[in-house]
N, C-alpha and C positions, 0 to 999 in steps of 0.2 A: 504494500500500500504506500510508504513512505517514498520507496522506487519510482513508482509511477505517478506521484506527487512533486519528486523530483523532477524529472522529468519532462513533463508537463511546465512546470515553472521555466527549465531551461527553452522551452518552445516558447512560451511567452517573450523571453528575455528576447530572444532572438528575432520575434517579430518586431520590437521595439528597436531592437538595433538595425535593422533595414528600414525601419519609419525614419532612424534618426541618419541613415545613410544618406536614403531620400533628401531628406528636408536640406545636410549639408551640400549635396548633387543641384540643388535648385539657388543655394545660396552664393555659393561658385559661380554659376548662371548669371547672379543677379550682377554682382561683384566685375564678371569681367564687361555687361552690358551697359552700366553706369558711366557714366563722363562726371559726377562728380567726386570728388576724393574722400570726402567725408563718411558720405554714403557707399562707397568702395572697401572701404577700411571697416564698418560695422558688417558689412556681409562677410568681407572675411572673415574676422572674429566671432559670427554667425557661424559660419562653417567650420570652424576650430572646436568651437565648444558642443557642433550636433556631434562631429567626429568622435569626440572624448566622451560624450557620453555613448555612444554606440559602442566605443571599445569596452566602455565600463559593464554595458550591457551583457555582450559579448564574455565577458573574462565570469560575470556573476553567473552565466548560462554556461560555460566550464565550467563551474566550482561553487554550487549552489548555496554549500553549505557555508563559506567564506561569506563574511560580513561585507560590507561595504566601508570605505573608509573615515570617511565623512558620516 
């Protein structure tokens, strides 16, 4: 039961980390489309931070029972 509870959570984790793939794939987009630099530099950082959470995602959906660090 616990197994398959696991499991299950790592499928979650991992569908969150393709949403958060996504969203940095679309922020990149925005980033290189932009002519202004202000607005260029927040999508970056946009897409740095979906990144880092998808890896985060990603590593909880390896290692279910690992806490998070924060």
């Amino acid at each position: 039961m616990l197994q398959s509870k696991s499991r299950e959570f790592g499928r979650l984790n991992m569908a969150s980390a393709k949403f958060f793939r996504k969203q940095a794939e679309k922020c990149a987009g925005m980033a290189r489309r932009t002519h202004d630099e202000d607005s260029r530099q927040r999508c970056e950082q946009l897409e740095r931070t979906y990144c880092y959470l998808a890896e985060m995602e990603e590593r909880q959906a390896d290692d279910p029972d690992r806490r998070p660090a924060a």
